[in-house]
N, C-alpha and C positions, 0 to 999 in steps of 0.2 A: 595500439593500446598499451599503457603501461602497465603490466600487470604488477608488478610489484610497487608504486605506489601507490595502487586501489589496494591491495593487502595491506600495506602499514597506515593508511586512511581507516581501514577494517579494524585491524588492531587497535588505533586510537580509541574510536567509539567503544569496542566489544573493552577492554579495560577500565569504561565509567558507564556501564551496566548497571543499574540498579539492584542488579540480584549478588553484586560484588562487590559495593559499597563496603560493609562491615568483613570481609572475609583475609585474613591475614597471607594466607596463602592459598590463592584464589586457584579452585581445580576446577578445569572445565572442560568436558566432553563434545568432541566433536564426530556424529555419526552419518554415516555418508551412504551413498550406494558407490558401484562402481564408476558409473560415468563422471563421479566426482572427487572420484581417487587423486588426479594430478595436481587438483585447484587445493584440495585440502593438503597434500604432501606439501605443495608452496605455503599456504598458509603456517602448516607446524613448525616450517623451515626458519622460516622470516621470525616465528611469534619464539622459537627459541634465541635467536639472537640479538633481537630487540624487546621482549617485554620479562616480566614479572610473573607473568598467568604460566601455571603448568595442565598445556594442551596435552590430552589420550584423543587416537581415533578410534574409531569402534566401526564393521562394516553392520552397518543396518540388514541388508540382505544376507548374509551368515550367521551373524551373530546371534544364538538362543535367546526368545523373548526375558528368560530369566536374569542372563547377564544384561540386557538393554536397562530391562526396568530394574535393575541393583542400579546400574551409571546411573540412572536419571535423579536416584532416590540419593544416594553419597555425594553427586556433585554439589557446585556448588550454579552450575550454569551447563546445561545442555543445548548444543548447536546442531541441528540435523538439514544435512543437506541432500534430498532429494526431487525425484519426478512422481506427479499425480495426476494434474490434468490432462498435461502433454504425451502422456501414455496413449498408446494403441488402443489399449482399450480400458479407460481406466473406471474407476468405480467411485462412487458417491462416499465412500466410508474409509477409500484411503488405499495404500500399498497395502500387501496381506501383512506386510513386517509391523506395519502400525497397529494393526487391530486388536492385538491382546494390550496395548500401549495407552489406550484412548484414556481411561479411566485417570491415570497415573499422571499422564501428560496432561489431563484437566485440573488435576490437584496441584499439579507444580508449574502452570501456565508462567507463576512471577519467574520464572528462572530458565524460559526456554524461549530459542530461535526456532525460529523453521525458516529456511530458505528452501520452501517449497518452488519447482519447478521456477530457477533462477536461470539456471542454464551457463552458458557463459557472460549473459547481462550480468550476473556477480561485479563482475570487471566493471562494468557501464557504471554501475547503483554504487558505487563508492571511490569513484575516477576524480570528481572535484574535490580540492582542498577544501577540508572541515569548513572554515573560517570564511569562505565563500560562500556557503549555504548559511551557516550562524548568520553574517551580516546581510544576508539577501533577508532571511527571516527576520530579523530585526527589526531592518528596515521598510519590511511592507507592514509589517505589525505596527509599529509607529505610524506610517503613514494611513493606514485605515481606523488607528483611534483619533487623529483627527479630522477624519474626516464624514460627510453624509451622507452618501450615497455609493455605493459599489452596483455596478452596472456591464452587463457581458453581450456582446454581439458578436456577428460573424457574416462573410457573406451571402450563407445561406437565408439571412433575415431575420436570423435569431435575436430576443430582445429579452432580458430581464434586468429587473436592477430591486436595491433591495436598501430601505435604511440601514444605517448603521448606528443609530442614537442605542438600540437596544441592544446593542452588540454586547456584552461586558467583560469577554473575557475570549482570545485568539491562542488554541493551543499550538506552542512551537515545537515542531516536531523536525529538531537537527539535527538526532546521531545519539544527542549528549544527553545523560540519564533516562531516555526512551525505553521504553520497555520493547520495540519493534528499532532494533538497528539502523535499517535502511534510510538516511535521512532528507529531508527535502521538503517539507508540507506545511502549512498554516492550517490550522480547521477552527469553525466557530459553527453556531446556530443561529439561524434566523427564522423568526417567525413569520415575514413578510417577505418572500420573497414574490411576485407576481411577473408573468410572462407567457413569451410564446416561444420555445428554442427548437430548432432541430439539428436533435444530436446527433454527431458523428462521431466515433470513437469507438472504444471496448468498454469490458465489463468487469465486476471483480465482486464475487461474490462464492456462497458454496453454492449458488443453483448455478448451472453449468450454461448459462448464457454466452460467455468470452468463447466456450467449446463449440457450441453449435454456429455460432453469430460472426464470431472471431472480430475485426475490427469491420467497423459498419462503414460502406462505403454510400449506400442511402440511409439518409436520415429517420429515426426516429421522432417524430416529432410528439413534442411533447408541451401540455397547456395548464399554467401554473400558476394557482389563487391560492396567496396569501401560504407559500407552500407547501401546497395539495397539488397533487395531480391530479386534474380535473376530465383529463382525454387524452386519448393518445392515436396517431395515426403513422401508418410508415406502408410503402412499395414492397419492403422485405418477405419475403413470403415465411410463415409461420409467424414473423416475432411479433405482431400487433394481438396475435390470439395469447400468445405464450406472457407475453406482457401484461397483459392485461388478469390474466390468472396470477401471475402475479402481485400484482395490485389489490386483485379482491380479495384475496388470501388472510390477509390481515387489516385493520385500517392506519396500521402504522406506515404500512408499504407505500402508502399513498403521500407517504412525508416526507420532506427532505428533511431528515435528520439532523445530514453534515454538509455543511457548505464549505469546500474545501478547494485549497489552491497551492498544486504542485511547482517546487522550486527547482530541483534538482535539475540541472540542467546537462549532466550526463547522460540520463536518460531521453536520449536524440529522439524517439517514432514509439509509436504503440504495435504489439505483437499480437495481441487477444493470447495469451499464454495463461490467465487466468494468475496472473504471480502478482506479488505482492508490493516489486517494485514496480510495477507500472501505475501506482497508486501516487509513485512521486514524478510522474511526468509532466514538465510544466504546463502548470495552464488549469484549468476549471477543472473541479470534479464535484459532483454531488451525489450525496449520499442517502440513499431512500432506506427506511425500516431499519429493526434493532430499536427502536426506541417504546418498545410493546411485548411483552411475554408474547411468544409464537409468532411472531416476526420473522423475518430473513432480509440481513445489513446487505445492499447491493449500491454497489458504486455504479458510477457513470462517468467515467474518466475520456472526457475530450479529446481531441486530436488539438483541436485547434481556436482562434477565437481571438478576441480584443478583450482584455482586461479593463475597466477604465475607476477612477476614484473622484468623484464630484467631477465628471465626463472628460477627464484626463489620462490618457491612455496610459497603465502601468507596465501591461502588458500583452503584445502584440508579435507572437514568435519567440519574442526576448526580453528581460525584462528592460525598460529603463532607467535602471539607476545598477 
């Protein structure tokens, strides 16, 4: 792995931030735990010799909540790289360093990274040249505005397929002016999506399904009108009860939200690490709730699968084009 061209890939992106747009002399805070002491040391190395941006680190775990939340409030851009779900035993509300932070870090959302529980995947999530992700996304973006039909199977016997006449708008999500770094994704809504799929893959949400579940080696299966979740059935022991509370919970949970499709082809295998880039792994992801006061947004990010566009496979392991 090269790590030093996945840092100046990092650097590209983190310098056309949208929270640095207007800032002359862009200060931006980077706060870490220990286990990420040597990846940031490389990062402030690199970003003195090649960029513009003037990088501070700050240790998250030492550091008084009062000096944290002065950085967050004087920057111009806060980067925090830690562990949460991957913790021994970790908690629903965060490291104890976050929790006088919460309030603050919700006020200044437009101006903050979290590479939460990245790990060394860091390297992995920003390995491909920019311009390769740009023209992957480009190019499936084009090819799904002309087209009528996007359709996904596997050979589990998974089937859905979904117009695209209503489609009217694919967020490209590269790197470049993102307010989430990590690049790789296309997402849109669809109101029609109808099926039978059983999923295999992880999870990514703040209810801790990726922790308990980690990547699903029997399927979920799951039965989809007009996209609703109409029933669900799985071998798994506990997740058909736990799912399904999830589901009742809200009537937005029962929605696919986002219908989304990972480019990044860095990101080789699914972890269940509950992180944020495994949202860019290629291939299907959908997105249930968030789109309802008292909801909870939970991904479903695939392993694996056939892509197809008016029953043309686009993507299958790899993309073709």
């Amino acid at each position: 792995m090269d790590q030093t061209r996945a840092i100046r890939h990092f650097l590209y992106y983190l310098e056309r931030h949208p929270a640095l747009g207007n800032a002359r002399s862009p200060q931006v805070v980077i706060g870490h735990t220990a286990d990420y002491q040597a990846m940031v040391s490389a990062i402030l190395e690199q970003a003195r010799q090649t960029t513009p941006l003037a990088l501070n680190a700050l240790r998250l775990d030492l550091e008084p909540a009062e000096r944290l939340a002065r950085a967050i409030i004087d920057c111009d851009l806060y980067i925090f790289f830690y562990d949460s779900s991957t913790l021994a035993q970790p908690r629903p509300d965060g490291p104890e360093f976050l929790r006088p932070l919460h309030a603050l870090m919700a006020e200044h959302w437009k101006k903050s990274l979290l590479f939460k529980d990245y790990g060394e995947y860091f390297y992995d999530t920003f390995s491909v040249e920019p311009q390769r992700i740009a023209d992957l996304n480009a190019t499936l973006i084009r090819r799904l505005f002309q087209a009528s039909t996007l359709s996904f199977s596997d050979p589990q016997g998974s089937y859905f397929e979904t117009p695209l006449s209503g489609v009217k708008k694919w967020t490209d999500i590269n790197g470049v002016g993102n307010y989430d770094l990590a690049p790789g994704e296309i997402a849109t809504h669809s109101e029609a999506i109808n099926g039978h799929v059983k999923f295999l893959g992880t999870f990514l949400s703040t209810i801790p399904f990726a922790r308990k579940y980690g990547v699903l080696q029997a399927p979920l299966e799951l039965w989809i009108d007009n996209s609703t979740i109409t029933r669900v059935a799985t071998e798994v022991p506990g997740l058909a009860n736990d799912f399904n509370k999830y589901l009742d919970a809200n009537p937005s949970n029962r929605r696919i939200e986002e219908l989304g499709i990972g480019t990044n082809e860095g990101i080789r295998s699914l972890y269940g690490r509950n992180s944020g880039f495994e949202e860019r792994h290629c291939g299907l992801h959908l997105g249930l709730g968030g789109g309802a006061k008292g909801s909870h947004h939970l991904d479903l990010i695939f392993s694996s699968g056939v892509l197809a566009v008016d029953n043309k496979p686009v993507f299958d392991g790899q993309f073709a084009f």
